[in-house]
C-alpha positions in Angstrom: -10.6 -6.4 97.5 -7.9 -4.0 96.0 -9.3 -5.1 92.3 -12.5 -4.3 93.3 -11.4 -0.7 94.9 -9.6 -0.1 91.6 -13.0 -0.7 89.6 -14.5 1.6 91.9 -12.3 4.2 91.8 -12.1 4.4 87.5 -15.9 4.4 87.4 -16.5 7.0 90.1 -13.8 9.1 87.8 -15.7 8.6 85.0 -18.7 9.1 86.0 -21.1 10.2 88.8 -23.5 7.4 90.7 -26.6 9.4 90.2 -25.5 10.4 86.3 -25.4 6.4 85.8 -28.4 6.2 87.7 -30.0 8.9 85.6 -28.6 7.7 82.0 -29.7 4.0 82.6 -33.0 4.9 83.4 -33.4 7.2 80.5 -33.2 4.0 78.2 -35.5 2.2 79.6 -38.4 4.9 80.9 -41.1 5.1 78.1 -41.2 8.7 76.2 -44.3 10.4 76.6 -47.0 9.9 74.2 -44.2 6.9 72.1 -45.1 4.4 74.8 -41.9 2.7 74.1 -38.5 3.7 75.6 -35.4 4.2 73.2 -34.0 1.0 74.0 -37.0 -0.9 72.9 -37.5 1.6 70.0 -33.3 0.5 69.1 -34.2 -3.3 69.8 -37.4 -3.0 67.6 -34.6 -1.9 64.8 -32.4 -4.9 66.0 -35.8 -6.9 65.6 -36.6 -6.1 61.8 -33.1 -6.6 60.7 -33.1 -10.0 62.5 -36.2 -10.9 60.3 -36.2 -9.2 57.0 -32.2 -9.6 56.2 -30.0 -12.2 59.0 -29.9 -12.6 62.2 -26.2 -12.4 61.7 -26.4 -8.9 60.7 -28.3 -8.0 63.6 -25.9 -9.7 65.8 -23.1 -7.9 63.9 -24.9 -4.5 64.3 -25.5 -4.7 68.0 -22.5 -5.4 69.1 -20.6 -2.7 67.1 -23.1 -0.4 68.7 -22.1 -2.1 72.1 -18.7 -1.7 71.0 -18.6 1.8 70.0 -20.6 3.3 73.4 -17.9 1.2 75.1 -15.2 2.6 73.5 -16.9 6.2 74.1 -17.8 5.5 77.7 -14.1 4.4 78.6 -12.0 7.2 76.1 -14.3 9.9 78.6 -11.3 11.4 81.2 -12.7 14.2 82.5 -15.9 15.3 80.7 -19.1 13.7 83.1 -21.4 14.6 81.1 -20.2 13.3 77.8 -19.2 10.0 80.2 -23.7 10.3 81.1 -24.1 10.5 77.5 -21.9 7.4 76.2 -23.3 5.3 79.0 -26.9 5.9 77.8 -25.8 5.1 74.3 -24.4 2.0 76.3 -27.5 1.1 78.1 -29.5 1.7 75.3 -27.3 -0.4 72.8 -27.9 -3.1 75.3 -31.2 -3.1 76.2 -31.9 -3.2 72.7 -29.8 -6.0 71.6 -31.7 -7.7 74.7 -35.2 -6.8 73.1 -34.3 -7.6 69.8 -31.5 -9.4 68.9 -30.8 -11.8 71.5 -33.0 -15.2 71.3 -32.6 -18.2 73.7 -32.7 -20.7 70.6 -29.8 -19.0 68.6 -27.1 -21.2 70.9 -29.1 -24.4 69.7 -28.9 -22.9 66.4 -25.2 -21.9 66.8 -23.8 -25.5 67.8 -26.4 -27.8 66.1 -27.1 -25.7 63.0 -31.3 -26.9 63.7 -33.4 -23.9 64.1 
């Protein structure tokens, strides 16, 4: 239980419940008149790399971009609004690499080398 109060404890310092609330759902609620939200609109990027260069690149570029929020999100000490800002990049990053990258077939692909 102490682990878990720790967690706790440097993610309320980081950030506020309802800004995570607020950031996550930014990336996923659709923008007005786009009818996509910036996550997809990110994974639709992740998608057209994925099929017009590698999926390797696309791999590669998600996850620095999961990377880099991360690192944002975590260097954040006391400044809750730049913390609410790096964890939409975060959630966005993700969601996208969900929507665009991410395919149930690449670990057949990965350990048998049959697509």
């Amino acid at each position: 239980m102490k682990a878990f109060e720790r967690v706790w404890d440097w993610t309320e310092s980081r950030i506020s419940p309802y800004g995570a609330v607020i950031a996550m759902a930014a990336s996923v609620i659709p923008i007005p008149f786009a009818g996509y939200s910036l996550g997809a609109l990110w994974g639709s990027v992740l998608y057209h790399v994925r099929i017009d260069i590698h999926p390797a690149v696309a791999y590669i570029i998600a996850l620095a971009a999961i990377a880099i929020a991360s690192r944002r999100l975590v260097r954040r000490v006391h400044a809750q609004v730049g913390a609410s800002w790096s964890l939409f990049l975060l959630s966005c990053s993700v969601v996208g690499a969900f929507y665009g990258v991410i395919r149930f077939v690449d670990i057949v692909t990965i350990t048998t080398g049959v697509s």
